[in-house]
N, C-alpha and C positions, 0 to 999 in steps of 0.2 A: 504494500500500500504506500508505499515510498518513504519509507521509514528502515534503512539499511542499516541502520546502528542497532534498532529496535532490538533487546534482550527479553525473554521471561526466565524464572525459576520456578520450579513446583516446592511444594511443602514436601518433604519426604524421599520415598524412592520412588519409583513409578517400576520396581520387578513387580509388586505385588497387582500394578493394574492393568498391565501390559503381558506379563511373561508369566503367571502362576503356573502354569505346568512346565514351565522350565525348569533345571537345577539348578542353574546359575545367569546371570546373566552374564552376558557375553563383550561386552564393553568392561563391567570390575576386574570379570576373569581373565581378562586379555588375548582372547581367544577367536575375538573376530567384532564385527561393526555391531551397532544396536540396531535390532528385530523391529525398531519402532521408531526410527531416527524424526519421522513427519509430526509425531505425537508427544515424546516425552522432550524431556527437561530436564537440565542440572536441575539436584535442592539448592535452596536457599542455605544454609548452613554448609554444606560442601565447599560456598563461595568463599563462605566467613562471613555472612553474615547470621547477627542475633538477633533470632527470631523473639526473643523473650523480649529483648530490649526493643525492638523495632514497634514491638504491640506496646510497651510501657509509653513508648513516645510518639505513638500513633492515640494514647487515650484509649487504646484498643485492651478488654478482658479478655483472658486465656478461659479456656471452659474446658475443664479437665472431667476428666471420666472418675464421678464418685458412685458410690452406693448410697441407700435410704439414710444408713448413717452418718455419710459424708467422708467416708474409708476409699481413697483412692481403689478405682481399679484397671487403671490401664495409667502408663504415663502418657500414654495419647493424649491430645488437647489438641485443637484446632488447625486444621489441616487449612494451610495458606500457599497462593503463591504471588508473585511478585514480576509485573511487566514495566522494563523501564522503556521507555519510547524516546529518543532524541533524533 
Protein backbone atom coordinates (compact mmCIF):
# COMPACT_ATOMS: atom_id res chain seq x y z
CA UNK A 1 0.00 0.00 0.00
CA UNK A 2 3.05 2.18 -0.22
CA UNK A 3 4.38 1.94 2.92
CA UNK A 4 7.83 -0.13 2.22
CA UNK A 5 9.27 0.43 5.69
CA UNK A 6 6.00 -0.75 7.18
CA UNK A 7 6.91 -3.43 10.03
CA UNK A 8 4.28 -5.65 12.27
CA UNK A 9 5.03 -8.11 15.39
CA UNK A 10 2.76 -10.67 16.60
CA UNK A 11 2.28 -11.27 20.51
CA UNK A 12 3.86 -14.73 20.82
CA UNK A 13 4.96 -17.54 18.55
CA UNK A 14 2.72 -18.12 15.63
CA UNK A 15 4.11 -22.53 15.67
CA UNK A 16 1.01 -22.93 17.62
CA UNK A 17 -1.34 -21.10 14.95
CA UNK A 18 0.23 -21.99 11.88
CA UNK A 19 2.23 -25.25 12.33
CA UNK A 20 0.45 -27.46 15.23
CA UNK A 21 1.02 -30.66 13.71
CA UNK A 22 4.42 -29.95 13.04
CA UNK A 23 7.41 -30.91 15.40
CA UNK A 24 9.30 -28.01 15.05
CA UNK A 25 9.35 -25.22 13.37
CA UNK A 26 11.58 -24.90 10.67
CA UNK A 27 12.96 -21.39 10.65
CA UNK A 28 14.16 -21.98 15.04
CA UNK A 29 15.33 -25.26 13.88
CA UNK A 30 17.35 -24.16 11.10
CA UNK A 31 16.21 -26.42 9.00
CA UNK A 32 14.73 -24.68 6.04
CA UNK A 33 12.28 -21.24 5.28
CA UNK A 34 8.95 -20.75 7.27
CA UNK A 35 5.63 -22.81 6.06
CA UNK A 36 3.85 -19.44 6.52
CA UNK A 37 6.31 -16.64 5.47
CA UNK A 38 2.72 -14.43 3.96
CA UNK A 39 1.19 -14.87 7.41
CA UNK A 40 3.36 -14.95 10.42
CA UNK A 41 5.57 -12.50 12.20
CA UNK A 42 8.41 -11.84 14.59
CA UNK A 43 7.02 -11.57 18.44
CA UNK A 44 7.26 -8.52 19.92
CA UNK A 45 9.66 -9.44 22.79
CA UNK A 46 12.04 -11.58 20.32
CA UNK A 47 12.76 -7.64 19.11
CA UNK A 48 13.20 -6.58 22.72
CA UNK A 49 10.78 -5.14 23.00
CA UNK A 50 8.60 -4.83 26.61
CA UNK A 51 5.51 -5.81 26.28
CA UNK A 52 4.63 -5.22 30.03
CA UNK A 53 6.16 -1.97 29.81
CA UNK A 54 4.67 -0.91 26.53
CA UNK A 55 0.84 -1.67 28.16
CA UNK A 56 2.10 0.37 31.51
CA UNK A 57 2.74 3.35 29.14
CA UNK A 58 0.12 2.63 26.71
CA UNK A 59 -2.46 3.09 30.09
CA UNK A 60 -3.20 -0.35 28.72
CA UNK A 61 -4.22 -3.60 31.63
CA UNK A 62 -2.74 -6.97 31.36
CA UNK A 63 -5.72 -9.54 31.98
CA UNK A 64 -4.14 -12.51 33.14
CA UNK A 65 -5.73 -15.87 33.26
CA UNK A 66 -7.16 -16.34 37.03
CA UNK A 67 -9.56 -18.75 38.62
CA UNK A 68 -12.83 -17.84 40.95
CA UNK A 69 -10.39 -17.37 43.53
CA UNK A 70 -8.18 -15.06 41.72
CA UNK A 71 -5.15 -18.04 41.78
CA UNK A 72 -3.28 -17.43 38.40
CA UNK A 73 -3.63 -20.03 35.98
CA UNK A 74 -1.86 -19.69 32.91
CA UNK A 75 0.91 -16.95 32.71
CA UNK A 76 -0.86 -16.05 29.58
CA UNK A 77 -2.30 -12.60 29.51
CA UNK A 78 -3.05 -10.64 26.46
CA UNK A 79 -2.14 -11.75 23.35
CA UNK A 80 -0.92 -8.26 21.31
CA UNK A 81 0.65 -7.24 18.28
CA UNK A 82 2.24 -4.20 17.08
CA UNK A 83 2.23 -2.43 13.39
CA UNK A 84 4.77 0.36 12.92
CA UNK A 85 3.83 2.18 9.50
CA UNK A 86 6.50 4.89 8.28
Amino acid sequence: MGFPRARSYAGGSCKELFCPDRAECRVLAATGKCRNPDHARPSMSGFGIDVAALFKTAGWEMSWIMDAEGALLSKMANVSGLVLIC
